[in-house]
C-alpha positions, 0 to 999 in steps of 0.5 A: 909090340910092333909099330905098323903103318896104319894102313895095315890095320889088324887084318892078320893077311895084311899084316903078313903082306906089310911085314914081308912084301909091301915096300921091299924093292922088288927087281923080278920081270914076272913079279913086277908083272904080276904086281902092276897087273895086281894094282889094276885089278885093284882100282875102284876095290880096297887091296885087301880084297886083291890080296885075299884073291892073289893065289886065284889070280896067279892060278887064272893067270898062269902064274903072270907069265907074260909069253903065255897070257899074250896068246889067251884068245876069246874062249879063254877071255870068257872062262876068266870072266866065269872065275869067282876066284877074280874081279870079274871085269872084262875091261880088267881081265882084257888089260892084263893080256894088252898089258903082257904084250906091252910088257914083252915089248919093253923086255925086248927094247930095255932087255928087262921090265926092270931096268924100264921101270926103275929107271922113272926113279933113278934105278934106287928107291925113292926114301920119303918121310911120311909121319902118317898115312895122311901124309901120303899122297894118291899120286906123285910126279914120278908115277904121272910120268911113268903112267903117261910112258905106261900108257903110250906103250899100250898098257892099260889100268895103269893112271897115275895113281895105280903106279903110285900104289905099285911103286909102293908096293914094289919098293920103287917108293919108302912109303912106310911110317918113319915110325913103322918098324919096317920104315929102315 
């Protein structure tokens, strides 16, 4: 049998998203997109209830294509917040399309979101060694700094924390067990 991280649980969708995703550095504008959006929408919630709802949400995001988002206006802002497909959050639902702005600002001043964004970790995965979810802390220096630099260029639902969880989630950060199958 497979050693997971703990967090992982037994869930068989969870398992999925350990096994294939969670970790793996990810270099994609629209993926890393949908991601840091994805993690916003997670704040206050548990991730496997985002996660359960990601097909929703690229189908009422048009698939987080960010040329597309930044034209929604108020009639399309209210049919999202009638979605029981999504977290219906207004606050959320408004920071993506604040956050495609921003996001086609930085493609535009650094060519890509991704060489912005892996820069806050020198352009490579950062290897830690964490023995076991305690291990793992809520936040690190890195993803204060990239929050503080996130939030200046006018994205939202974007504190340390939920960049700590998107660093992870995007393979900026190893954050597996070093006994998780998928640690190397």
């Amino acid at each position: 049998m497979k050693h997971r991280c703990a967090w992982a649980g037994s869930d068989p969708l969870y398992n999925l998203y350990h096994d294939k995703e969670w970790g793996v550095p990810v270099h994609d504008d629209r993926k890393l997109f949908e991601m840091l959006n994805l993690e916003g929408a997670q704040a206050g919630l548990s991730w496997i209830t985002i996660l359960r709802k990601r097909g929703n949400y690229r189908k009422a995001f048009d698939n987080f294509d960010p040329k597309k988002i930044v034209k929604y206006k108020a009639k399309k802002i209210s049919s999202l917040m009638k979605n029981d497909g999504i977290v219906r959050n207004r606050l959320k639902i408004q920071s993506v399309v604040s956050n495609a702005k921003a996001f086609l600002e930085v493609q535009k001043e650094f060519g890509s979101f991704e060489s912005y964004i892996w820069q806050f970790v020198g352009g490579k995965p950062i290897i830690n060694k964490r023995k076991s979810i305690s291990d793992i802390p809520p936040k690190t220096t890195e993803a204060e700094a990239m929050s503080k630099e996130l939030k200046k260029r006018g994205f939202r639902f974007v504190g340390p924390t939920i960049c700590y969880a998107f660093m992870q989630a995007c393979g900026l950060v190893n954050d597996h067990e070093m006994k998780c199958f998928r640690y190397k």
